[in-house]
C-alpha positions as CSV (number, residue, x, y, z in Angstrom):
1,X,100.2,100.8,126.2
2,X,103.4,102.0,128.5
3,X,103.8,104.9,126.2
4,X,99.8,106.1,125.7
5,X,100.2,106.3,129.7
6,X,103.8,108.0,129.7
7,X,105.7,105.3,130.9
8,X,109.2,104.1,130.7
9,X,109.6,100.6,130.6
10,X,112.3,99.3,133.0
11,X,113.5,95.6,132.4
12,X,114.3,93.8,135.6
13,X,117.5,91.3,136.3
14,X,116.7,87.5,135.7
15,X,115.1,85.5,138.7
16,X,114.6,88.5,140.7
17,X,111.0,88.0,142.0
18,X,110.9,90.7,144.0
19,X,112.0,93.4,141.5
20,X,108.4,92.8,140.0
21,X,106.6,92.4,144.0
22,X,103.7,94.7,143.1
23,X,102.7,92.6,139.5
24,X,103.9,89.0,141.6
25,X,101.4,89.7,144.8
26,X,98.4,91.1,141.7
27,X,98.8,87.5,140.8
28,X,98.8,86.1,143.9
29,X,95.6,87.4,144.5
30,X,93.8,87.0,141.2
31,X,95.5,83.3,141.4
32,X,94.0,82.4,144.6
33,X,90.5,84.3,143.8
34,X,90.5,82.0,140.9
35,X,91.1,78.6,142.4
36,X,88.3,79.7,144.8
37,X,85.2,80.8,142.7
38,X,83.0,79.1,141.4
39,X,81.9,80.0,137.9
40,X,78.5,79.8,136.6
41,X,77.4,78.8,132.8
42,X,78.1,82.5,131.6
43,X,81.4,83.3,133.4
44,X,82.6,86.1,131.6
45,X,80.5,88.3,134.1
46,X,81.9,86.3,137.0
47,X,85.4,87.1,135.8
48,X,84.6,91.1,135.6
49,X,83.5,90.8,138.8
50,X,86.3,88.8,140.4
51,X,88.8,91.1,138.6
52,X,87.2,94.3,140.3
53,X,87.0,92.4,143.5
54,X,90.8,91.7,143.3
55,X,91.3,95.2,142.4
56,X,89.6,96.7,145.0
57,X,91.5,94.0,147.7
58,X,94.5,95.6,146.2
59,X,93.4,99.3,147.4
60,X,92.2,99.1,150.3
61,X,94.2,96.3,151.9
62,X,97.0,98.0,154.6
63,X,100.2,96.1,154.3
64,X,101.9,94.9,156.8
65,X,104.8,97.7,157.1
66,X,102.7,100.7,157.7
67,X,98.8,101.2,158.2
68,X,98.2,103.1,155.1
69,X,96.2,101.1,152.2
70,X,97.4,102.3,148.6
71,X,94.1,103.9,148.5
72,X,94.4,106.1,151.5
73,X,98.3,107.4,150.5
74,X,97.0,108.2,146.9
75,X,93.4,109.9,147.6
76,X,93.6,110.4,151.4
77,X,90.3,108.8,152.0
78,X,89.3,105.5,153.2
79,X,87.5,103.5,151.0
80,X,85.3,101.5,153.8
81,X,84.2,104.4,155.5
82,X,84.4,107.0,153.3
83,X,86.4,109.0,155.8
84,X,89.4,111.6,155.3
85,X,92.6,110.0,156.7
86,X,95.4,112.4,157.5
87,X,98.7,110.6,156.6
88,X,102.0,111.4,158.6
89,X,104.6,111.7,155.8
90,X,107.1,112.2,157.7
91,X,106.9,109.6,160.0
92,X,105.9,106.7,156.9
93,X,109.3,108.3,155.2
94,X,110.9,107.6,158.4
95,X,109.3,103.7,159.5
96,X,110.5,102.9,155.7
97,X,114.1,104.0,155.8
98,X,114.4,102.4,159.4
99,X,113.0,99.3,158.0
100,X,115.4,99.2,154.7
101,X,118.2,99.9,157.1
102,X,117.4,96.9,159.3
103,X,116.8,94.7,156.6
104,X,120.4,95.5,155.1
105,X,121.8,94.8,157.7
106,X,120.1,91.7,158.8
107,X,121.0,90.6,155.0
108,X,124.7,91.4,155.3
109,X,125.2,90.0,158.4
110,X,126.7,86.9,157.3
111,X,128.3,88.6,154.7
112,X,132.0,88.4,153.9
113,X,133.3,91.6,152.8
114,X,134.7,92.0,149.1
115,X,135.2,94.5,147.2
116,X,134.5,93.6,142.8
117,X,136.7,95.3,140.5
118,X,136.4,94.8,136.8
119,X,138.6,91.9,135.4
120,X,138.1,89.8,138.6
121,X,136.5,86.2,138.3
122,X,133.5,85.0,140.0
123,X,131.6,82.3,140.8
124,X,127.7,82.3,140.5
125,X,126.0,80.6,143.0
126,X,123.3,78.4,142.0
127,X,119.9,78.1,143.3
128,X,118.4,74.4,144.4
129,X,116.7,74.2,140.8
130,X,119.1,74.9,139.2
131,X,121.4,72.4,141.3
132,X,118.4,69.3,141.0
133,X,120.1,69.1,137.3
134,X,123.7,68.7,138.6
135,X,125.3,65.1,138.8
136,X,125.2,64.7,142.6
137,X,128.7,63.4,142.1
138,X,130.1,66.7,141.0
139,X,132.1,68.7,143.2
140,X,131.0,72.0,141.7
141,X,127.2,71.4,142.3
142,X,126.8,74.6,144.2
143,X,128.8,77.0,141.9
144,X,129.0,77.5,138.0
145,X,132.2,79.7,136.5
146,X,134.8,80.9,137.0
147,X,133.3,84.0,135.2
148,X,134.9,87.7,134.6
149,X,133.3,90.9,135.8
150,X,133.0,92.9,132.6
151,X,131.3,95.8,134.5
152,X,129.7,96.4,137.9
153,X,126.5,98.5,138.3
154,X,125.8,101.4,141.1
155,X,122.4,99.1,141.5
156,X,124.1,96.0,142.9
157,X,124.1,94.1,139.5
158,X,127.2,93.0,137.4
159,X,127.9,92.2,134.2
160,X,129.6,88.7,133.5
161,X,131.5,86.9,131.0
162,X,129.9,83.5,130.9
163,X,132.1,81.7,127.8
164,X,130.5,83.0,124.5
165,X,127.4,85.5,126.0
166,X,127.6,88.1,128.6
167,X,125.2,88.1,131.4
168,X,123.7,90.7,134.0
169,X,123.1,89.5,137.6
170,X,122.6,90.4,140.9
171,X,125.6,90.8,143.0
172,X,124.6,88.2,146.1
173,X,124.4,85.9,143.4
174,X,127.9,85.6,142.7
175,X,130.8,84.4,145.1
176,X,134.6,85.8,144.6
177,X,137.2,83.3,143.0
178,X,140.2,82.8,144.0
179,X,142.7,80.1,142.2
180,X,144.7,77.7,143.9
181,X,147.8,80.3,143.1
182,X,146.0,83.2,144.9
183,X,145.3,81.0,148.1
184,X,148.5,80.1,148.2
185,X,149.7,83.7,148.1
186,X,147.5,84.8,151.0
187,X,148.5,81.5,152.9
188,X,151.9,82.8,152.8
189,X,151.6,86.5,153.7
């Protein structure tokens, strides 16, 4: 289907919801249109119809960072009232950059500054599922690894040795390690 419509397929990192948001929020919708309607005996109409009313929630819905609805930046019409809509370009290029700006920097503030080179170890941390199946008597319950950096990518993903397979994840998922040697070093300089 990707290629009859001239599309590249593009794999996205593990656990990375919002790499997929557009597909994740179709499901939302279709999800909670689901759990409220109420089917009759021959429901294969009700389903055409719920899927066209998700689809045209989808369109004409504004989100909440700008007050364009997909349909309005890709036909420049409204779809309630049937109305042209002259879209500043300039200014929705503009509210988005100021927007991914803040939002980096709200997301580094806390942020310890490190630099990964290839051949340094690492420490991925672990997300509270992922903990739940730790022994709570553990001391590493937070952290799995120490894992190598094989290879670090310009789009904030690495690649990591993790014993006999190599993995690719996200950069904020992983921690730098440092061995007791290495903190002893520092302690003394």
């Amino acid at each position: 289907m990707l290629e009859s419509y001239g599309i590249i397929s593009k794999l996205t990192t593990v656990k990375n919801p919002t790499a997929n948001a557009i597909v994740e929020r179709i499901q939302g919708i279709l999800g909670e249109q689901l759990c409220t309607t109420i089917f009759t005996t021959d429901w294969s109409d009700d389903v055409d119809t719920l899927i066209q009313a998700c689809a045209y929630a989808l369109r004409a819905t504004s989100p909440s960072n700008n007050p364009y609805s997909p349909a309005q930046l890709a036909f420049g019409c409204d779809m309630l009232f049937r109305q042209k809509v002259i879209i500043d370009w300039e200014w929705l290029k503009e509210s988005r950059d100021k927007q991914s700006l803040q939002n980096n920097a709200k997301e580094n503030r806390k942020r310890l500054e490190h630099e990964y080179k290839v051949g340094d170890k690492g420490l991925i941390i672990l997300k509270p599922y992922e903990r739940h199946n730790n022994p709570k008597i553990s001391p590493m319950t937070y952290t799995s690894g120490p894992f190598t950096i094989l290879a670090i990518y310009a789009n904030g993903n690495v690649k990591l040795q993790c014993g006999v397979y190599t993995d690719i994840i996200n950069i904020h998922r992983i921690t730098p390690y440092h061995s007791r040697e290495d903190i002893r070093r520092l302690r003394k300089a």
